[in-house]
C-alpha positions as CSV (number, residue, x, y, z in Angstrom):
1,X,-12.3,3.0,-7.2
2,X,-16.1,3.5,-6.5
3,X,-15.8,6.0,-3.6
4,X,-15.2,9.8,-2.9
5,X,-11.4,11.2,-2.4
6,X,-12.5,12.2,0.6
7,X,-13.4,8.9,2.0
8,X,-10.4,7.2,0.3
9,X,-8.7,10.1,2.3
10,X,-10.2,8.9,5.4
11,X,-9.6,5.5,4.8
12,X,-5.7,5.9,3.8
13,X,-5.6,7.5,7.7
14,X,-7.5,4.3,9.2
15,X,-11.1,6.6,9.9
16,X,-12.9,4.3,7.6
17,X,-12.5,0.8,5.5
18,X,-12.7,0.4,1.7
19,X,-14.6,-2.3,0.8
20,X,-12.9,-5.5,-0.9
21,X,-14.3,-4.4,-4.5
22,X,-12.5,-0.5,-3.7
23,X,-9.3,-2.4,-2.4
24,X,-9.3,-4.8,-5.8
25,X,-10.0,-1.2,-7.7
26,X,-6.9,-0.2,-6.0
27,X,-4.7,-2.9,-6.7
28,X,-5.4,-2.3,-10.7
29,X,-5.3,1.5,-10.2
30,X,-1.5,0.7,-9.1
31,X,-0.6,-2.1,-11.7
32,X,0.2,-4.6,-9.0
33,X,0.9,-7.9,-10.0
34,X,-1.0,-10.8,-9.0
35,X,0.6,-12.1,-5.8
36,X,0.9,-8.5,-4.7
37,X,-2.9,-7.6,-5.4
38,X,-4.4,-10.9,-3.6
39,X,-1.9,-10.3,-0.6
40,X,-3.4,-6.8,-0.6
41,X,-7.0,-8.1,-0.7
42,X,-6.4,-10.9,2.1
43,X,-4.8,-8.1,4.7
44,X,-8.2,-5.9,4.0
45,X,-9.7,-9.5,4.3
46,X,-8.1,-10.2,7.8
47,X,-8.8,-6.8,8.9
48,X,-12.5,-7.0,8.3
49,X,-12.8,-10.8,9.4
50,X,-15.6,-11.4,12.6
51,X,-14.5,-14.1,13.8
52,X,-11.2,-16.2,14.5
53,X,-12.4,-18.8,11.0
54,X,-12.2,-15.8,9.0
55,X,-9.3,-14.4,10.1
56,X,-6.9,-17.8,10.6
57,X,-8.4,-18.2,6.5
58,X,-7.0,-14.7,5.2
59,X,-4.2,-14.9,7.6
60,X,-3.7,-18.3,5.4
61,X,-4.1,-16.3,1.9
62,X,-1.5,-13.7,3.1
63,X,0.9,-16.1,3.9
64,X,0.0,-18.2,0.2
65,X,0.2,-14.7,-1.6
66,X,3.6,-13.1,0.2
67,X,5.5,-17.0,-0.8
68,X,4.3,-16.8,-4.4
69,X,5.2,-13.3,-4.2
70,X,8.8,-14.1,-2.8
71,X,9.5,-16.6,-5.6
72,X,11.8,-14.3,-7.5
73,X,11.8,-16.5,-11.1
74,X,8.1,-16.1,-11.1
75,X,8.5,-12.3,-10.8
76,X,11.0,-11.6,-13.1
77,X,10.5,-14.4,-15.9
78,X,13.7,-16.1,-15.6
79,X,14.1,-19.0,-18.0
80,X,16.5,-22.2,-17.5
81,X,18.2,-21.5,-21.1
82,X,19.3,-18.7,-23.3
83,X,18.2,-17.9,-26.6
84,X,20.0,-18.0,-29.5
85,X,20.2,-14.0,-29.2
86,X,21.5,-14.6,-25.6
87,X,24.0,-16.5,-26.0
88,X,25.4,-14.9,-29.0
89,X,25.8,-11.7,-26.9
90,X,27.2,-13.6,-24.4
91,X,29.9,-15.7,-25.7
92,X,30.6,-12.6,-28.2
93,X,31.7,-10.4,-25.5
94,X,33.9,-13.5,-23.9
95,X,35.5,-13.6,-27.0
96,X,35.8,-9.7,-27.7
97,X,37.6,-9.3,-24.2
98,X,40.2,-12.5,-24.8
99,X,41.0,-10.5,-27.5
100,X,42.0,-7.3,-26.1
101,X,44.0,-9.0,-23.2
102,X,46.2,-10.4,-26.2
């Protein structure tokens, strides 16, 4: 991540701040996923921020990055039809338990 444990130490107990660059680092050290790293990165962002500009922009990215993060068919790859394979296992099963109940 480009710094010593011991500041990354420090910084994990709010005695110091880790650079955007260290917090990116981070967010690949932890295999987030996209929506979860820039959220990440825009909270360091707004806590860094000088002035009220700044900090109404990240507080802006934060917001962008928890709604594309909350979309739950872009996390988990949900598609709008079943494949072939799909929907062989699942009419198969329908069929296999009308069977049993006869």
């Amino acid at each position: 991540m480009g710094c010593q444990p011991a500041y990354l130490s420090r910084a994990l107990n709010g005695e110091g701040e880790l650079s955007l660059e260290q917090v990116e680092a981070a967010a690949r050290f932890f295999l987030l996923r996209l929506a979860e790293s820039k959220c990440l990165i825009a909270l360091s962002g707004e806590n860094r921020a000088g002035t009220q500009q700044m900090k109404a922009f990240w507080r802006k990215q934060i917001l962008e990055a928890t709604a594309e993060h909350s979309e739950l068919k872009g996390r988990v790859g949900l598609s709008d039809t079943l494949s072939d394979s799909e929907t062989l296992t699942y009419y198969g099963s329908c069929i296999m338990r009308s069977y049993t109940y006869v």
